[in-house]
C-alpha positions as CSV (number, residue, x, y, z in Angstrom):
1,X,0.0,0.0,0.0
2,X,0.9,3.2,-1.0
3,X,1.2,5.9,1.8
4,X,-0.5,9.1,2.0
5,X,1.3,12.3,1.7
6,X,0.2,14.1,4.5
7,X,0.6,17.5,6.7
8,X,-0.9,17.8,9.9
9,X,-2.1,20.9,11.0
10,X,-2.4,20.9,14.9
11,X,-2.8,23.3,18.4
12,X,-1.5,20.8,20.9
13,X,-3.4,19.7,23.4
14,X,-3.6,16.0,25.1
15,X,-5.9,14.5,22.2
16,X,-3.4,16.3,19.4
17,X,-0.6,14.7,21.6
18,X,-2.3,11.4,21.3
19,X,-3.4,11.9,17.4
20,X,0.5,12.8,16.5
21,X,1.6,9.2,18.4
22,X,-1.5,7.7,16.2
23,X,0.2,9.2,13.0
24,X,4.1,8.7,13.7
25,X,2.8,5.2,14.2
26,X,0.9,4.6,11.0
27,X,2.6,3.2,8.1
28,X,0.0,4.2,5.8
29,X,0.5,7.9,6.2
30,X,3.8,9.6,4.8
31,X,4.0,12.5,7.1
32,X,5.8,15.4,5.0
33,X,5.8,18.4,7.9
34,X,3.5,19.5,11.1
35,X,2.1,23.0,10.6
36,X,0.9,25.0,14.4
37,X,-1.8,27.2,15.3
38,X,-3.2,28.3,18.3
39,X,-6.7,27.0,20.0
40,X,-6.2,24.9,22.8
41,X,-3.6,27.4,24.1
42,X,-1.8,30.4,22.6
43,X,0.9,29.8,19.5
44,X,3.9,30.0,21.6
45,X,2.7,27.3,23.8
46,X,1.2,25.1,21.0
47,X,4.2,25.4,18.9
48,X,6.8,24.5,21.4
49,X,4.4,21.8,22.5
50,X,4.6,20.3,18.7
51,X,8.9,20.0,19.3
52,X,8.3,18.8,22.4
53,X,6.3,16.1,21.0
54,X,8.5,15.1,18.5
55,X,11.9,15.0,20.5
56,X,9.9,12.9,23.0
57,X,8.7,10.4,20.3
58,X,12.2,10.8,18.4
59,X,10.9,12.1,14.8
60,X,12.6,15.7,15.1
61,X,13.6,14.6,11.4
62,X,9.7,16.4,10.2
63,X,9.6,20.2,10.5
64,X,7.7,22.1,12.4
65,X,6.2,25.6,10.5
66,X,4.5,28.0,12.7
67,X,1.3,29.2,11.9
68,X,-1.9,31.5,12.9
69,X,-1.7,33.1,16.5
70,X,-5.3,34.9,16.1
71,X,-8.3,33.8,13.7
72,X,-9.4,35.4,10.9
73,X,-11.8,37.8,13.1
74,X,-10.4,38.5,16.4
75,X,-8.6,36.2,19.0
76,X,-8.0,33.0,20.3
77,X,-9.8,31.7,23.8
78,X,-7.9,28.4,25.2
79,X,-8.9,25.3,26.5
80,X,-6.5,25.0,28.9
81,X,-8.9,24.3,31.4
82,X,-9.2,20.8,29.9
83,X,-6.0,20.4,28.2
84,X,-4.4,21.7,31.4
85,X,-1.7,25.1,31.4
86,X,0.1,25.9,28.2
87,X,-1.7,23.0,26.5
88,X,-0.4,19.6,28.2
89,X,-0.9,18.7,31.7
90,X,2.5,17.4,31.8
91,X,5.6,19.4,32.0
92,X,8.3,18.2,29.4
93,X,11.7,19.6,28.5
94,X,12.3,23.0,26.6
95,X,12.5,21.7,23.2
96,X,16.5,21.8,21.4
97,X,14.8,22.2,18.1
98,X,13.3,25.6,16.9
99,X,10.6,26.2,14.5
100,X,12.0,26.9,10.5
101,X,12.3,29.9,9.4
102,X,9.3,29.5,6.9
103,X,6.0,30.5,8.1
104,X,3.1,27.6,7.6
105,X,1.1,29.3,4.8
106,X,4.2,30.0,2.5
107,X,5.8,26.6,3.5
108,X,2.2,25.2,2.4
109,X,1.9,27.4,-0.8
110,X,5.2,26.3,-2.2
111,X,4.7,22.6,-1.5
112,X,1.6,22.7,-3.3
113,X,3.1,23.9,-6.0
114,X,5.9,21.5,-6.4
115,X,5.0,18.7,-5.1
116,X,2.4,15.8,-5.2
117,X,-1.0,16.4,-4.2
118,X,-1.2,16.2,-0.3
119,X,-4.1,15.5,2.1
120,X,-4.3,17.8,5.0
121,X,-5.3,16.8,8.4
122,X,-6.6,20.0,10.2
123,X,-6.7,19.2,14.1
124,X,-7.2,22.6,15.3
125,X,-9.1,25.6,14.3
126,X,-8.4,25.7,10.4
127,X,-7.1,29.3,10.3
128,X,-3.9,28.1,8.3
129,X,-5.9,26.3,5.8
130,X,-8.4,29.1,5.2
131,X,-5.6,31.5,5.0
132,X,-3.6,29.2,2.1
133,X,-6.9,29.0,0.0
134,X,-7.9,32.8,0.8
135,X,-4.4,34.0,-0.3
136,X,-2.8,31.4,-2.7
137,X,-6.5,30.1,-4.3
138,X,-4.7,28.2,-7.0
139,X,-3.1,26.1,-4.3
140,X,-6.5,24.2,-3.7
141,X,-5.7,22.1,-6.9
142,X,-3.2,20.1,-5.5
143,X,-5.1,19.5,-2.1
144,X,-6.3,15.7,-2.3
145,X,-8.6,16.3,0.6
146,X,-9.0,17.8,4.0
147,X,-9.7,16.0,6.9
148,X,-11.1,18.6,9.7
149,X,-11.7,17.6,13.4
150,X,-14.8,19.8,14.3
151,X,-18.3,20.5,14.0
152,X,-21.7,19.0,15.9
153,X,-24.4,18.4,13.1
154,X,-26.9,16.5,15.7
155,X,-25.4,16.5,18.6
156,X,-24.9,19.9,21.2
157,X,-21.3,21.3,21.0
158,X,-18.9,21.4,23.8
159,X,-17.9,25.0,25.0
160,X,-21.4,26.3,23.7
161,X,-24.5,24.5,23.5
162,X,-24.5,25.2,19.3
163,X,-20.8,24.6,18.8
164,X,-17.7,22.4,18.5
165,X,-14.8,24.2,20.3
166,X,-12.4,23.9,16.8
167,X,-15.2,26.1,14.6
168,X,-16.3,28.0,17.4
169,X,-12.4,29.4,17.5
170,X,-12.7,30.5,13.9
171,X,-15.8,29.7,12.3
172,X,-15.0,32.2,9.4
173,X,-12.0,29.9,8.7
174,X,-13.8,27.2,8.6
175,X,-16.8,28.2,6.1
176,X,-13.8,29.5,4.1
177,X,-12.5,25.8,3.7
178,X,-15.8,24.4,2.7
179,X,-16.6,26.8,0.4
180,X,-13.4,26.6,-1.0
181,X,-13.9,23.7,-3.5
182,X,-11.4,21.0,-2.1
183,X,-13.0,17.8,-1.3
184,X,-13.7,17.9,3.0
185,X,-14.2,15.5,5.4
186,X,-15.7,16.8,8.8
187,X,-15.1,14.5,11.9
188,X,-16.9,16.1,14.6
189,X,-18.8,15.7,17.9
190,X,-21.4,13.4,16.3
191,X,-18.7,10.1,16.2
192,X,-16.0,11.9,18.7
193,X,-18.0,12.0,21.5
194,X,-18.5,8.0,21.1
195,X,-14.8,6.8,20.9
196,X,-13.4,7.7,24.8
197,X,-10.3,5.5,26.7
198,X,-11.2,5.6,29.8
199,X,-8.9,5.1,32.6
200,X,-10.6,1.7,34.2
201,X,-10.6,0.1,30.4
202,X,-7.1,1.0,29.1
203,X,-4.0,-0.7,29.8
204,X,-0.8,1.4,31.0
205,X,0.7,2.9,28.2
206,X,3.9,1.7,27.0
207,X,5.7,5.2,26.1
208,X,6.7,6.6,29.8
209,X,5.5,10.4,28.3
210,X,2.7,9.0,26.8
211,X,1.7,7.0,30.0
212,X,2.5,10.3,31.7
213,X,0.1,12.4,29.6
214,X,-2.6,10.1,30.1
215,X,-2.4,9.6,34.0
216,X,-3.0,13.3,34.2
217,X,-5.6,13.7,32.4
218,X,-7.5,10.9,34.0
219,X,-7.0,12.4,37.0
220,X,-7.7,16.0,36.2
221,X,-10.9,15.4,34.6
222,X,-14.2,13.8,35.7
223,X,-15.2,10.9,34.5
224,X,-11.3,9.4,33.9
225,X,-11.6,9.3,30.1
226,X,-10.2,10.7,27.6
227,X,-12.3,11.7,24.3
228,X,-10.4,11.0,20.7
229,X,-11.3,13.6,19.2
230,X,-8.3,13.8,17.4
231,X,-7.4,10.5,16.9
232,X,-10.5,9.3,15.4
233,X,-9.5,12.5,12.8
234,X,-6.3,10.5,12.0
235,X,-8.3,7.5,11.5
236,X,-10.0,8.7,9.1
237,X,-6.9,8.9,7.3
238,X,-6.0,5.7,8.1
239,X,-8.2,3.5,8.3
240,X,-11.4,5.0,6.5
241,X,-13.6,2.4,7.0
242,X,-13.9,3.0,10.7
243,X,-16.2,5.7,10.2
244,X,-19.6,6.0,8.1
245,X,-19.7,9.1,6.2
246,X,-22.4,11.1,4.8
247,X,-23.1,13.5,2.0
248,X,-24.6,16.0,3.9
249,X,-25.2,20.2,3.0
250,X,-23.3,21.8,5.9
251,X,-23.3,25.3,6.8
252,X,-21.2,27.5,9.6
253,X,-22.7,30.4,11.5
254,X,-20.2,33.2,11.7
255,X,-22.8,35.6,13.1
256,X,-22.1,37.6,16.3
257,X,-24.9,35.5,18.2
258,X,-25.2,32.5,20.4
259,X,-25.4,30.2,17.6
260,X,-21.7,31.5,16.6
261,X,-19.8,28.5,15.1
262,X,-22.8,26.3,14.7
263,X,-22.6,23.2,11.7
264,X,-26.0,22.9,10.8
265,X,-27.4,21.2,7.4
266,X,-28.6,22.8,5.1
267,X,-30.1,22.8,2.0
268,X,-28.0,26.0,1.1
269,X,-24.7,25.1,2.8
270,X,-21.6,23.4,1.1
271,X,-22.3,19.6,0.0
272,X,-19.0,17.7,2.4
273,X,-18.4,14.1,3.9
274,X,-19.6,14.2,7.4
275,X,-18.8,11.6,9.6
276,X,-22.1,10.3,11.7
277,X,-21.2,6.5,12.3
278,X,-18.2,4.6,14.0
279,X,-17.0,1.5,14.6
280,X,-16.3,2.0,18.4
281,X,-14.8,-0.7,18.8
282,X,-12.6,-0.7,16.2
283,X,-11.5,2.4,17.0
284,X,-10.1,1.6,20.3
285,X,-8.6,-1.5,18.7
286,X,-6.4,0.6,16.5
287,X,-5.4,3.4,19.3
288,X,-4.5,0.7,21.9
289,X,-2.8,-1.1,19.3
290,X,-0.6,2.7,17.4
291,X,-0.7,4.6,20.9
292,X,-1.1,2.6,23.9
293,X,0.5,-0.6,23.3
294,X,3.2,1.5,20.4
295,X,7.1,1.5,20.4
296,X,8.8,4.9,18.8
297,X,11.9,5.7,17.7
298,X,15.1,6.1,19.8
């Protein structure tokens, strides 16, 4: 099997954390470069949290391009109430590496133009995307697909009760990248909120870090599970036939209101996959097997 030529666009974060283990992991995806943006903390945190990442799983050969630190419209929040301070509720070494000198939107531009078609895996707000079709429109021809974490079709969101914390943090971004005529794949709330490791159920991860991340967030949060949002995203990557898709009419609400971020269908809104089915179990199967029970690098 050929792999897929990928870049991962991501605001780390413990399920971004658990998505890039998912991905270093998976022989089916070539991973060509991370790109950063804020979300689930501010840039500085999120992009020193993507090195971190890497020299703690041994892969500081893929670069790391910086990205948005506001939306399109405004600011960022956080959700470092969840994610813990900075982003991770682990401390882990000042990374050696640095970011390259490249920004993520040009680094994305000129890949598009040279190279292969790429599918790009948006696990934070989508600022960066919606930026690179705003301002390079041409570069959409090369895009294979995008794969978004976010969105609630039919189900309530999670830091409103219309809206998925990802669209929510730039939901002008994100109607940009639907409307922007690349095929999308949204993996939101509706399967997300299904696939959850929970503390009583998992075995001790193997990776000392990654058993570390996880132990924390058990105990910081109620319930002792963890949600995959992001690494069912990966999945869908990798192993497509985990999740049941839809073609459903999708639109974003980037009014000033309490609907603000809201994915709603309809009849007006962009035609886009939508996951709304998963195979749970399956699911699990593959994290425990790529994350849990996985060996990286030395």
């Amino acid at each position: 099997m050929t792999p897929v030529n990928v870049v991962i666009d991501t605001d780390p974060g413990v399920d971004d954390f658990l998505a890039i283990a998912l991905a270093l992991n998976s022989p089916e995806l070539l991973i060509e470069a991370f790109t950063t943006t804020g979300g689930n903390a501010a840039l500085r945190h999120t992009n020193a949290n993507m090195l971190r990442i890497l020299e703690a799983l041994h892969r500081t050969e893929i670069p790391v391009y910086r990205g948005a630190q506001r939306p399109l419209n405004g600011s960022f929040g956080d959700a470092e109430d969840v994610h813990g301070a900075g982003g991770l509720p682990i401390r882990l070494p000042t990374p050696l590496a640095r970011p390259l000198a490249a920004r993520a939107v040009q680094f994305l531009a000129h890949r598009l133009e040279t190279g292969p078609p790429v599918t790009l895996i948006a696990l934070g707000p989508p600022t960066n995307l919606a930026r690179l079709f705003r301002d390079f429109p041409g570069s959409s021809q090369s895009v294979e697909r995008v794969v978004l974490m976010g969105g609630a079709v039919d189900v309530p969101g999670n830091v409103t009760p219309h809206a998925e914390f990802n669209v929510w943090s730039d939901p002008e971004a994100t109607a940009l990248v639907l409307r922007s005529g690349v095929p999308v794949t949204l993996v939101g709330s509706d399967v997300c909120n299904r696939v959850r490791a929970h503390a009583d159920q998992t075995p001790v991860p193997a990776h000392p870090v990654i058993r570390r991340l996880v132990e924390a967030q058990w105990t910081a949060r109620p319930g002792r599970y963890i949600t995959l949002y992001d690494p069912l995203t990966v999945m869908a990557v990798v192993r497509p036939d985990i999740l049941g898709l839809e073609r459903l009419a999708i639109s974003v609400d980037v009014t000033d209101g309490p609907e603000r971020g809201r994915t709603s269908r309809d009849a007006g809104g962009t035609v886009i996959d939508v996951a709304m089915d998963v195979d749970v179990e399956a699911a699990i199967a593959l994290f425990s097997e790529r994350v849990i029970r996985g060996r990286f690098g030395q």
